[in-house]
C-alpha positions as CSV (number, residue, x, y, z in Angstrom):
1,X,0.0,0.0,0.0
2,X,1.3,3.4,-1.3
3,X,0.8,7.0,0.6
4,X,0.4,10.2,-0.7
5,X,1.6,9.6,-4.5
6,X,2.4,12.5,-6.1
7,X,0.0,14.0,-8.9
8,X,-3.7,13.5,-9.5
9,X,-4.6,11.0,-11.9
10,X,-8.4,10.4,-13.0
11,X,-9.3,6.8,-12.0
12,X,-13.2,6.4,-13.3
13,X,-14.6,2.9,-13.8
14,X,-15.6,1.0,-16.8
15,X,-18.4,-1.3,-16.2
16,X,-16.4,-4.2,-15.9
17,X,-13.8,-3.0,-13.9
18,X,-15.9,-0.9,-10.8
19,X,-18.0,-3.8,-10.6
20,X,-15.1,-6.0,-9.8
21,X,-13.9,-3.4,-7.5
22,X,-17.0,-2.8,-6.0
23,X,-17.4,-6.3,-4.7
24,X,-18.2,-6.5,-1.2
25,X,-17.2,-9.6,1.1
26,X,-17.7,-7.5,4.5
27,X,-20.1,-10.4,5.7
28,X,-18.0,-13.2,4.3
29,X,-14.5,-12.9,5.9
30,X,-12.9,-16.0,4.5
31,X,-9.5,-15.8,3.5
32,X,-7.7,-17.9,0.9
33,X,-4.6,-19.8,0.5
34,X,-4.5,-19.4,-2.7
35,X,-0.3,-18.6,-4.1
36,X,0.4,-14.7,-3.9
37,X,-3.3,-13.9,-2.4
38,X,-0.8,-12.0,0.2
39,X,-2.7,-8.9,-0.4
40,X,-6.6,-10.1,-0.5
41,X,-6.1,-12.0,2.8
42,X,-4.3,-8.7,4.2
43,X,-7.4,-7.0,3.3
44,X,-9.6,-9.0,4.8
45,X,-7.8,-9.2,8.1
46,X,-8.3,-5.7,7.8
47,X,-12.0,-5.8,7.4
48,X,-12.5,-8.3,9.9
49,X,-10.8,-5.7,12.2
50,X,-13.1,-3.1,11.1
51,X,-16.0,-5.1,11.9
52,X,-15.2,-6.4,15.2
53,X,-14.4,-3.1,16.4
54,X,-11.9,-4.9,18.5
55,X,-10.7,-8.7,18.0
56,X,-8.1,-10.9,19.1
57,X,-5.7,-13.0,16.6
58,X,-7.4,-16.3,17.7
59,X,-10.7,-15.1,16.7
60,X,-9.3,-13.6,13.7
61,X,-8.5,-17.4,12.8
62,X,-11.8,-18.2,13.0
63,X,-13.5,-15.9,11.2
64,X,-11.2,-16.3,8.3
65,X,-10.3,-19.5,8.4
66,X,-6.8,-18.4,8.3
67,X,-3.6,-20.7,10.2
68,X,-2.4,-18.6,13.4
69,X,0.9,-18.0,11.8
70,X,-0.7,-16.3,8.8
71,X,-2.8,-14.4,11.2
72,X,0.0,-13.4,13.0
73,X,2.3,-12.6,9.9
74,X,-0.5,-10.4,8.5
75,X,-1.2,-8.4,11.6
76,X,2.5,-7.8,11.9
77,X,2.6,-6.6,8.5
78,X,-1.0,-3.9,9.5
79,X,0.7,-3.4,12.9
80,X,3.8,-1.9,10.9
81,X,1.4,0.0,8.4
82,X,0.1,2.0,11.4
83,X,-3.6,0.1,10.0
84,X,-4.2,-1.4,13.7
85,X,-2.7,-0.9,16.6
86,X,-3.1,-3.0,20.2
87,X,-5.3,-2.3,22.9
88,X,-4.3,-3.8,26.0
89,X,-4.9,-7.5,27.0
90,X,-8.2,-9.3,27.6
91,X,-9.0,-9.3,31.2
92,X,-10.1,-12.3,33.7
93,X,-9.3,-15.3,31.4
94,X,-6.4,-17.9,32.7
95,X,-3.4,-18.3,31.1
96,X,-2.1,-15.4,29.0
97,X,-4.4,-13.1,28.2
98,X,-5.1,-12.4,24.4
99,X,-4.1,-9.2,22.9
100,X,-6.5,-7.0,21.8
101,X,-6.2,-6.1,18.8
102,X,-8.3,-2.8,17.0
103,X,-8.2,-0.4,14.3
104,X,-6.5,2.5,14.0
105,X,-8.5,5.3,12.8
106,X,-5.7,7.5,11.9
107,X,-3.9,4.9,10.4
108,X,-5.4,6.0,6.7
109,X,-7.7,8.8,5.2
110,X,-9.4,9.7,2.2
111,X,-11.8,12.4,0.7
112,X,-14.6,12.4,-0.5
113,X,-16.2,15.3,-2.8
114,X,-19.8,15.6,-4.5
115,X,-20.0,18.3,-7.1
116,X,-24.0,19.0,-8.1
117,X,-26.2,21.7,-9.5
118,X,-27.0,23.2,-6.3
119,X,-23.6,22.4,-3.8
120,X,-20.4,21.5,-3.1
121,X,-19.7,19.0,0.0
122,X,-16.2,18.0,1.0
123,X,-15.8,15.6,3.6
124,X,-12.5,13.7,5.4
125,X,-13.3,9.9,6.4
126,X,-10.9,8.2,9.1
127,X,-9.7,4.4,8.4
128,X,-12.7,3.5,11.7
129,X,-15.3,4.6,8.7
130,X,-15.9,8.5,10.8
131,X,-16.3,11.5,9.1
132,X,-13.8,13.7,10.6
133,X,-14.6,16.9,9.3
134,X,-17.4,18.6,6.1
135,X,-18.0,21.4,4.5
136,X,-20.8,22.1,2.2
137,X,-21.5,25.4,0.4
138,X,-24.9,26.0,-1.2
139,X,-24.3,27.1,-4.8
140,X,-26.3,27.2,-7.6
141,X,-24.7,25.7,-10.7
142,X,-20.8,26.8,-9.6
143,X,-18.5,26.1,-12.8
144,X,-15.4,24.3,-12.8
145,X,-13.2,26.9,-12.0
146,X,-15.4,28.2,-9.7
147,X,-15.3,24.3,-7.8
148,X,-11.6,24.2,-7.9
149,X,-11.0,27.4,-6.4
150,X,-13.6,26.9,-3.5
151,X,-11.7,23.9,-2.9
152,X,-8.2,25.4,-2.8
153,X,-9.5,28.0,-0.5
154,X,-11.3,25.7,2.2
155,X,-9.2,22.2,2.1
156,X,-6.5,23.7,4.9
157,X,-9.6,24.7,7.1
158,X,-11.3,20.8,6.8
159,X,-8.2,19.0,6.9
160,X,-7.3,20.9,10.0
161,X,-10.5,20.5,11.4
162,X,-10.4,17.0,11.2
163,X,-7.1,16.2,12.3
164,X,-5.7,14.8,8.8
165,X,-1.8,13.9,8.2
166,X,-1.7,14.8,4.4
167,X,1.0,12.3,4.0
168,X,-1.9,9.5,5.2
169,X,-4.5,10.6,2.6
170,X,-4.8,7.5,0.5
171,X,-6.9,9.3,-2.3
172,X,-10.1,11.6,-3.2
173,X,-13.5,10.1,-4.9
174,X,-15.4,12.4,-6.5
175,X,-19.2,11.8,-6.9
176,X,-21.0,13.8,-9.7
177,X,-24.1,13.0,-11.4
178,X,-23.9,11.7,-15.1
179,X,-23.9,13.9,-18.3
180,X,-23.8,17.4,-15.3
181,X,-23.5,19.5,-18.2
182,X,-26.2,18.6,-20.7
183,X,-29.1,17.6,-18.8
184,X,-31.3,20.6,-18.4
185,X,-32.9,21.7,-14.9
186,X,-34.7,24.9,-14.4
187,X,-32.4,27.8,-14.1
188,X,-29.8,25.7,-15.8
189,X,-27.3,28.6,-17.4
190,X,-26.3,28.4,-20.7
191,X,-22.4,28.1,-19.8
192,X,-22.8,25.2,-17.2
193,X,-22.3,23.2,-20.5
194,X,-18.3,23.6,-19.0
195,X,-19.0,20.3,-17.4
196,X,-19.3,18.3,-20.5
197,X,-16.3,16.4,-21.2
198,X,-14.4,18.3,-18.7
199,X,-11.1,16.8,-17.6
200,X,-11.4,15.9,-13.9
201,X,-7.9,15.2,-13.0
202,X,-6.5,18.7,-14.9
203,X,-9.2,20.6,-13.2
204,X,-8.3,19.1,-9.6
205,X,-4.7,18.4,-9.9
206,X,-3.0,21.8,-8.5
207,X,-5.9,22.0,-5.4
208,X,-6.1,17.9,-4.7
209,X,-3.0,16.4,-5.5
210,X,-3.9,12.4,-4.6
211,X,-5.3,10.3,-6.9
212,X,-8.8,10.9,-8.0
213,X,-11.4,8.4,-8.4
214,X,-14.9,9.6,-10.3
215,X,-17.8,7.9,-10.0
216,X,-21.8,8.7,-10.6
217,X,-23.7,10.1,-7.3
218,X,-25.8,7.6,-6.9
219,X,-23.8,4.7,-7.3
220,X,-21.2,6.6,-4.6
221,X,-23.8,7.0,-2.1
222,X,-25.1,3.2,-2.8
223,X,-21.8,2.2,-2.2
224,X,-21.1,4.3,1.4
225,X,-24.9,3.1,2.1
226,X,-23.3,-0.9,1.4
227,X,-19.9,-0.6,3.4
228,X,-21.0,1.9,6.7
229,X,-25.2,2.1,6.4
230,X,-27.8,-0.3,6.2
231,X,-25.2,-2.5,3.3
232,X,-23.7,-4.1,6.5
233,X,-27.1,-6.2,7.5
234,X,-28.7,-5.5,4.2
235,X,-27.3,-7.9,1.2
236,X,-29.5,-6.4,-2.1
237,X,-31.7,-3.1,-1.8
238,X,-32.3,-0.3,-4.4
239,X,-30.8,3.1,-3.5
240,X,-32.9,6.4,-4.3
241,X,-31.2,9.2,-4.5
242,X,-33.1,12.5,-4.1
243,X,-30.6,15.2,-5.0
244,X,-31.3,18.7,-7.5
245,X,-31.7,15.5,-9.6
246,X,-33.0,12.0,-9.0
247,X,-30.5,9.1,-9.2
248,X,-30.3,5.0,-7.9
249,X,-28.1,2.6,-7.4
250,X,-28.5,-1.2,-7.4
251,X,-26.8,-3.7,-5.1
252,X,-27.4,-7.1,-5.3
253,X,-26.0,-9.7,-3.0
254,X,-23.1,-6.8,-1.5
255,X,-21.8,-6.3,-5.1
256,X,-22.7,-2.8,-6.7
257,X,-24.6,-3.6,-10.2
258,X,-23.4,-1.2,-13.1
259,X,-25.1,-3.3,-16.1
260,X,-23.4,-3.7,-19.6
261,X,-23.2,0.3,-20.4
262,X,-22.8,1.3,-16.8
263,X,-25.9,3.2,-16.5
264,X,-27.8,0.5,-14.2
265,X,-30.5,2.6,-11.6
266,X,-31.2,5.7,-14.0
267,X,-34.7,5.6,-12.6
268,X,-34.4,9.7,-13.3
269,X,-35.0,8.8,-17.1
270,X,-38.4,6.3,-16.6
271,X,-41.1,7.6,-18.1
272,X,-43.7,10.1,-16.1
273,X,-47.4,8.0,-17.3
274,X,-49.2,10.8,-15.1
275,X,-47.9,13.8,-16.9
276,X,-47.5,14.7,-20.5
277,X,-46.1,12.8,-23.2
278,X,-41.9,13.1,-23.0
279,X,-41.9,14.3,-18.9
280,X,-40.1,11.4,-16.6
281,X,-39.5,10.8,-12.9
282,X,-37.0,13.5,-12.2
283,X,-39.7,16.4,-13.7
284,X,-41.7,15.4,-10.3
285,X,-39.4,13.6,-7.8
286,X,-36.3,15.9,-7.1
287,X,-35.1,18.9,-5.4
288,X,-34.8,21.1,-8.3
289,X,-38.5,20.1,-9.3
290,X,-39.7,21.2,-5.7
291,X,-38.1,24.6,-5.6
292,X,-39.5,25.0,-9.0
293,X,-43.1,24.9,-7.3
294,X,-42.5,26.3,-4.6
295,X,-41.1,29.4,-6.4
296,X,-43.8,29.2,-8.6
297,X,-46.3,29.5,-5.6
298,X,-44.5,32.6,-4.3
299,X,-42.2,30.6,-2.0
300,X,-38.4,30.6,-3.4
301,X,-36.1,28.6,-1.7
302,X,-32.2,27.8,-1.9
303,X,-31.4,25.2,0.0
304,X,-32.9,21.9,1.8
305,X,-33.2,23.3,5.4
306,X,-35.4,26.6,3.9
307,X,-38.0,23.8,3.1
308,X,-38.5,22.8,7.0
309,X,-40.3,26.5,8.1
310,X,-42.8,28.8,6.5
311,X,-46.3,29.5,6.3
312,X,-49.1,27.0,5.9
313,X,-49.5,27.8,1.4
314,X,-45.7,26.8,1.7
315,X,-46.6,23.7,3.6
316,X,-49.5,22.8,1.2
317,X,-47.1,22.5,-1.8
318,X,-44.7,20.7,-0.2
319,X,-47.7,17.8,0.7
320,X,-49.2,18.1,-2.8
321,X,-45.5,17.5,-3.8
322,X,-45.3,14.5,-1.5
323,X,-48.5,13.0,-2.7
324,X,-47.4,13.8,-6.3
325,X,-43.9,11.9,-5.8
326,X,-45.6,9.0,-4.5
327,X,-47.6,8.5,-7.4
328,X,-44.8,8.9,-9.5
329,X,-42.8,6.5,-7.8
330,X,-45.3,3.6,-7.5
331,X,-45.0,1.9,-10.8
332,X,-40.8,2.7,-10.9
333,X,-40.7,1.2,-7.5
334,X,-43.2,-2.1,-8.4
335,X,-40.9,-3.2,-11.2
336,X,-38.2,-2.8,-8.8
337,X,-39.8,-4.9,-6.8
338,X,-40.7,-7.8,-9.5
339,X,-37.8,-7.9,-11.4
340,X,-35.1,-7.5,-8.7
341,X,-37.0,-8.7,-5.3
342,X,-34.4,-6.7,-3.2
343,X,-34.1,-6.8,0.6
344,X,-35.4,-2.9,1.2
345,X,-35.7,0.4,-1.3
346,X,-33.4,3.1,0.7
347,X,-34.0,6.6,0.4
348,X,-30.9,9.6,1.1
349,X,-30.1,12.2,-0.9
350,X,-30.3,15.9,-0.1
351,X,-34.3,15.7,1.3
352,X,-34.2,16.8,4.5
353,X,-35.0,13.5,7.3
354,X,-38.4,14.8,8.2
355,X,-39.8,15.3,4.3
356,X,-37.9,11.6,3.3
357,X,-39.5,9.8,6.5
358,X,-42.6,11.7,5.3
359,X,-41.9,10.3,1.9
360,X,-41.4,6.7,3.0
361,X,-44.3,6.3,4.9
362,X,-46.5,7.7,2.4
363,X,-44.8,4.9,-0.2
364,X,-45.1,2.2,2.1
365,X,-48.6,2.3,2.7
366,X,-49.0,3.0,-1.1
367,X,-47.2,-0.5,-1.7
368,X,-48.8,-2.5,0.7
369,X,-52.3,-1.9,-0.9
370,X,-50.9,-3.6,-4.2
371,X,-50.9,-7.5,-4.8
372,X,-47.1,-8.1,-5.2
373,X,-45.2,-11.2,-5.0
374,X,-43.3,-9.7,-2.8
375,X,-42.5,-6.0,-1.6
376,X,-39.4,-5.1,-0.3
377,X,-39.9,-2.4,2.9
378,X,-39.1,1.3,1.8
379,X,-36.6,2.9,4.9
380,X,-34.6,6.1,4.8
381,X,-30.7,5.4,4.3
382,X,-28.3,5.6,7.1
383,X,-25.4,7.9,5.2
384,X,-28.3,10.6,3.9
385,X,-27.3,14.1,3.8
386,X,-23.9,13.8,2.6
387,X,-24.6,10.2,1.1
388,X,-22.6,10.8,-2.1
389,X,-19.6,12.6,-0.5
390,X,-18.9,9.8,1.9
391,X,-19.5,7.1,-0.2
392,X,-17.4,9.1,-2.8
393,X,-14.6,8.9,0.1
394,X,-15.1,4.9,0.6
395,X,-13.9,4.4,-3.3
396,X,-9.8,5.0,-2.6
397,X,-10.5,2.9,0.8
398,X,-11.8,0.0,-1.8
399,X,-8.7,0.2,-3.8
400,X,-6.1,0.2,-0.9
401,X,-6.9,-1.9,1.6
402,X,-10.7,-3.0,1.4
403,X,-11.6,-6.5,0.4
404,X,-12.8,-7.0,-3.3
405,X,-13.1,-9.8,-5.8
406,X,-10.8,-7.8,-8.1
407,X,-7.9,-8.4,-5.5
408,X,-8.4,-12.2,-5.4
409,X,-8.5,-12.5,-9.1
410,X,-5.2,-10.8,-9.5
411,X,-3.8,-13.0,-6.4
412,X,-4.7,-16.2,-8.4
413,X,-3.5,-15.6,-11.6
């Protein structure tokens, strides 16, 4: 494992390759003996670590079904790292008492950054999984220039703030929506088009000099949903993003799902059968479509929290948009259910927790009513607000020192 190489260089996945690297085997910590798997059962030590919260080497054995030496040769090699440290011994047990053994949270960091239409987050995420320190500002459709130099001008305050060694910065996801600057929201200026085929690793390379790994919004937050939310307990659910746009992301048995093009859970694009002919889902179910109402009815607002308080016409639109996303939602959200059968449908995104919960229990009676096979229960995600950031920030984690299948296949070649 590498620190702090010099230089940003754009990482973004193909289909085939992010699915192989987003592969989880949190749940199923077996390691393998397999010639030169070195690195895969390293990983997986290190996950089991994670996990446990704190462990000893004998019951690292038997969760992985590695030989004691190998355990110990591997926790040597994490000890060194500064990956894990000890934590005393393990009290009122006869004999000598097993070393504790737990992770250490400043042993590794990365960042995670979401651009969108309406704001910037940066966040710092500690090996433990904690964010250690965010920043979000509220900006209306900020160019690329405009990005990199509220970046360069706020990174010293955040990585200060959360206590992070540049030198232990493993790398920087970035989560963005797909095609940012074509599709057309309202207020959409004419030069936002700047973000069509722009160059991620030139724009970034002078302000975030680590490597950079892009991926779409809603897969990022999907994938910080599977490895620190709901994912953990959770093997297959859909992932709903409600953002200035409306995005999802598919998991299926702890692997991310890209399907053959990589555009797998662009629910945004379905169809709207309630509205005109050539409207879809996102016209009705998504930030930008709410402010749009709202502004209409006399009630402009800027950012999430504004839609919490106001007068009672402000709180009529935001029901009627409420009932209106639920109907929207229905038939999306029933061939979900038929075609994929996943555990739960999870809901984050930029909504703030009173309108989603508002939102999910609005859908869930709506689904019950309906004679389905089966009908997968409709929660709130665990990583919400900043969903996208911090799963953007679990990406360089997955290619350092995270189990994935990708790792194994490489071991055994």
């Amino acid at each position: 494992m590498t620190f702090s190489r010099p230089g940003a260089r754009l990482l973004q996945p193909s289909a085939s390759t992010a699915e192989a690297r987003d592969a989880r085997l949190t749940l199923s910590l077996s390691g393998t003996n397999l010639e030169r798997a070195g690195d895969y059962n390293q990983r997986i030590v290190l996950q089991a670590i994670r996990l446990a919260d704190e462990t000893t080497r004998t019951e690292l054995a038997r969760l992985t079904g590695l030989t004691p030496p190998t355990i110990a040769n591997i926790t040597k090699r994490l000890t060194d790292l500064k990956l894990i440290r000890s934590a005393g011994r393990l009290q009122g047990r006869r004999g000598q008492p097993a070393m504790k053994i737990v992770i250490n949270p400043n042993g590794a960091f990365s960042l995670g950054l979401n651009i969108d239409r309406d704001h910037i987050t940066l966040v710092t995420l500690d090996l433990a999984g904690t964010v250690r320190s965010r920043i979000t500002r509220e900006i209306s459709f900020a160019l690329p220039t405009t990005v990199a130099e509220y970046i360069q001008e706020i990174l010293p305050q955040l990585l200060e703030q959360g206590g992070i060694k540049r030198e232990r910065i493993l790398g920087v996801g970035v989560a963005l929506p797909d095609d940012l600057g074509r599709i057309s929201l309202p207020h959409r200026p004419k030069e936002y088009d700047a973000w069509d085929g722009i160059d991620l690793a030139e724009l970034l390379e002078e302000v975030l000099p680590w490597p950079l790994y892009a991926d779409n919004d809603a897969a990022s937050a999907a994938l910080g949903e599977a490895h620190l939310g709901n994912g953990i307990a959770i093997p297959s659910f859909f992932y709903l993003l409600i953002s200035a746009g409306l995005g999802g992301g598919l998991v299926i048995d702890r692997t991310y799902v890209r399907g053959a093009d990589g555009r797998s859970g662009e629910i945004w694009a379905m169809p709207d059968s309630n509205r005109q002919r050539g409207s879809n889902i996102q016209d009705t179910v998504s930030l930008s479509a709410l402010y749009a109402r709202l502004e209409e009815a006399g009630f402009p607002v800027d950012r999430p929290q504004a839609l919490l308080d106001g007068p009672e016409g402000k709180e009529a639109v935001i029901k009627q948009w409420l009932e209106d996303a639920v109907d929207v939602l229905v038939q999306p959200l029933v061939a979900v259910d038929c075609i994929i059968n996943p555990s739960a449908i999870l809901i984050g995104g930029r909504l703030p927790g009173r309108l989603t919960d508002a939102l999910v229990d609005r859908l869930n009676m709506r689904m019950a009513e309906l004679n389905l096979p089966a009908v997968a229960p409709i929660r709130r995600a665990d990583a919400a607000d900043d969903a996208s950031a911090v799963g953007a920030a679990i990406i360089p984690f997955l290619d350092h020192v995270l189990p994935s299948e990708s790792i194994l296949m490489q071991a055994g070649r």
